[in-house]
N, C-alpha and C positions, 0 to 999 in steps of 0.2 A: 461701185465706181462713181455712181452721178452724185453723193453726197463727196466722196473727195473730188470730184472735177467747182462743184458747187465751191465749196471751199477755195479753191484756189482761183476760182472769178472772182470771189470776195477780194483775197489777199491782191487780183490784177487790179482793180477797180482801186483802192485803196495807196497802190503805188504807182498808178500811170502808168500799167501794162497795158498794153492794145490786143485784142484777138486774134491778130497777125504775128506780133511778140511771140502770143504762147503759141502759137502753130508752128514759129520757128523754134522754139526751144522745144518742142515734144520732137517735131521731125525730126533736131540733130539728135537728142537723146536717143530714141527709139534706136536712129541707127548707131547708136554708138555700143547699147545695149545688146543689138542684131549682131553687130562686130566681135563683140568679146566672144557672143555663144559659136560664133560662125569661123573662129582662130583655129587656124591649123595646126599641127603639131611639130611645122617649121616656124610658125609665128605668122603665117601672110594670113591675111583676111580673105575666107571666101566669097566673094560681094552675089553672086551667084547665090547664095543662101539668103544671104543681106537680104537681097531683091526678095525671093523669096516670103521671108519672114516679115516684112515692114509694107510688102505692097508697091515698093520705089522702083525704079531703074536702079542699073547697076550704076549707070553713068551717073546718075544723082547720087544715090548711096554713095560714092565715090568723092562727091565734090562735098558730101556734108560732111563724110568725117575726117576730112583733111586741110577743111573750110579753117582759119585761125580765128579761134575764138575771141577775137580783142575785134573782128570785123562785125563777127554777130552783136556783142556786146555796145558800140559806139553805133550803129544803127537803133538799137534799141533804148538807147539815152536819149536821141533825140525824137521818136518815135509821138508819144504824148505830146499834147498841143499845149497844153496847162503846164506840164513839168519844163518844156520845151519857153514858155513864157517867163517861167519865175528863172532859170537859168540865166535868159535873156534881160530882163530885168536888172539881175545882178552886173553883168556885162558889158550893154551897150552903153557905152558914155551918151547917148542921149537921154536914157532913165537912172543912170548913177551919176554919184558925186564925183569929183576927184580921187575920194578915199576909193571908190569901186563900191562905195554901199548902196544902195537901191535908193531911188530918190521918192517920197510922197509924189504922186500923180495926179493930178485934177481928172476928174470924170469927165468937165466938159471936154468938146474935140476939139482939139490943138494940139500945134506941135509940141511934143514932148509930153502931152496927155496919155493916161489907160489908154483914151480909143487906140490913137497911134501905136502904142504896143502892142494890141490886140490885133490888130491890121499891119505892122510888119511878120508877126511872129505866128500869127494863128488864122492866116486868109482868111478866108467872109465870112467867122462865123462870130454871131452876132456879139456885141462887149456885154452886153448883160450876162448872157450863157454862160461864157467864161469867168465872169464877174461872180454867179453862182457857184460855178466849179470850184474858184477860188476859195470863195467862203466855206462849201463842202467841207475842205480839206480842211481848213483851218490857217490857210496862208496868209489872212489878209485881213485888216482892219480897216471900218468904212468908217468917215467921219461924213458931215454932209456934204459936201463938196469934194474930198480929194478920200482916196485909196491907197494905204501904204504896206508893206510886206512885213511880215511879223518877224523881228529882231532875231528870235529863236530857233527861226524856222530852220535854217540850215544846218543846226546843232540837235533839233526834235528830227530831223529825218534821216539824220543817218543813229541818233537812238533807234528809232521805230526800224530802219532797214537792218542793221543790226542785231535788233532781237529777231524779227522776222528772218532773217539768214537763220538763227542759233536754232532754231523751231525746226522751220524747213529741215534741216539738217541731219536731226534728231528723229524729224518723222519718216525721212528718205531712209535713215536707218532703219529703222522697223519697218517698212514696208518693204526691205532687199530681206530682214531677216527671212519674210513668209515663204518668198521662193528661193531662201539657199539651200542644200544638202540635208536629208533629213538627219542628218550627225551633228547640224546645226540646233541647241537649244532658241525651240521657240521664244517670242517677245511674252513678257506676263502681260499682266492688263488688270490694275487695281483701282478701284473708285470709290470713292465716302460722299456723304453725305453731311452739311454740317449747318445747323439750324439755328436761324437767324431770328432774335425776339425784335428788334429793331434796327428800322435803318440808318441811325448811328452807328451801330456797334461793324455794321459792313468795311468802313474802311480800318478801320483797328483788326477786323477781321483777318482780312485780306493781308496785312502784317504781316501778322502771327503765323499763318499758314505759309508765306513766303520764308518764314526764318525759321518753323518747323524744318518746311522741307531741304533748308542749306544745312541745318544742324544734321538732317537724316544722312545727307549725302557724304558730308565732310566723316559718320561714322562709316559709311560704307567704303569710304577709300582707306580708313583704316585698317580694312581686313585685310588689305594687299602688305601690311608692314612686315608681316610676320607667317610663320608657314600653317597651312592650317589642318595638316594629316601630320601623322605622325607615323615614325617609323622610318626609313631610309628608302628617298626616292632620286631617282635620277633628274637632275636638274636638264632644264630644256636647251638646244643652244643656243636661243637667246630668248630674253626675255618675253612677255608678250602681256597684252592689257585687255581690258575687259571694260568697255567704254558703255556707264550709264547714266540715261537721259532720264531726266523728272520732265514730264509734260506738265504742270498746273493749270489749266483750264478750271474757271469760277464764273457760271452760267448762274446767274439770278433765275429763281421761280417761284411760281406760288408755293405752299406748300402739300396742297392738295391737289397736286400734278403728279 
């Protein structure tokens, strides 16, 4: 468990999740998880069990899984101080143009200066800090005097939030396969190895192995066109799918690791 908890401090730190974020997002899941196993055979939820199982009150179990998820969701947009700045940025007509674009910002302090943005949006903590944060992410270009937000920035994050969803998604799937029914076929689990004479050839690499594995995939949905036993079987009443994920993970190493 501590190498996937590890992992997804990564993926917090990297989207401007706060440790309070994921402690509400486990609490609701947990109990939402608690809820399905805890469903009666009228449909009502035993919260009695809930409590039970999650460690909560009934009364909280109660308020989390009926809580409207657009309330957890817009607390948690604003949550981050840094993601909570460039929003603002984009926003206040004190650091936007007319158009609403984000205005270059002088480091020195002044009105309509970074400091002031940093001191309306991110109380006392210092502009350098957040100035770092910034750069961290890749938000912001310094020139010597003024700081300006990178053009792309808005179009690279919801790339990056995007694939990061498609991932998550994929791996929530396989980690529900492990404890469904054992009539459930288990998740496989394949890995190669692929040796690198130089570091030119890495990003050609990397390619190649991206459009291997859509070529693999575009053959495996193939299999669904046509029937694959033979002899007369009774069709299902409705259809059904068989939904599969390619993880590609490409960890650089020595090669005598």
């Amino acid at each position: 468990m501590a190498p996937l908890l590890k992992q997804v401090a990564s993926l917090a730190v990297r989207f401007g999740i706060t440790p309070r974020d994921i402690s509400e997002i486990l609490r609701r899941d947990c109990v939402r998880e608690a809820a399905r196993l805890a469903t009666l055979g009228n449909g009502r939820v035993n919260f009695s069990r809930v409590a039970v199982i999650t460690g909560l009150s009934r009364v909280a179990a109660r308020q989390l899984l009926t809580a409207a998820p657009q309330t957890a969701n817009a607390a948690m947009a604003t949550s981050q101080r840094a993601w909570r700045l460039i929003s603002a940025w984009t926003h206040d007509s004190r650091f936007s143009n007319n158009r609403g674009e984000p205005r270059a910002l002088h480091l020195r302090s002044a009105p309509g200066s970074f400091g002031e943005l940093v001191r309306s949006y991110c109380g006392d903590v210092p502009v350098r800090a957040v100035l770092s944060e910034l750069n961290r992410i890749g938000a912001i270009e310094i020139s010597a005097s003024q700081v300006r937000l990178k053009r792309d920035l808005p179009r690279k994050m919801r790339h990056d939030i995007s694939s990061a969803r498609k991932v998550l998604a994929a791996a929530g799937d396989i980690l529900q396969q492990f404890g469904a029914p054992s009539t459930v076929t288990p998740p496989t689990h394949r890995t190669t190895t692929v040796t690198v004479r130089n570091d030119a050839d890495i990003p050609v690499l990397l390619r190649q192995i991206d459009s291997t594995i859509e070529a693999a995939l575009e053959a495996v949905k193939a299999l669904g066109r046509h029937p694959v036993t033979r002899g007369r079987h009774r069709k299902s009443a409705k259809a059904q799918t068989i939904d599969v994920s390619a993880l590609v993970t490409t960890r650089l190493r020595a090669a005598h690791e």
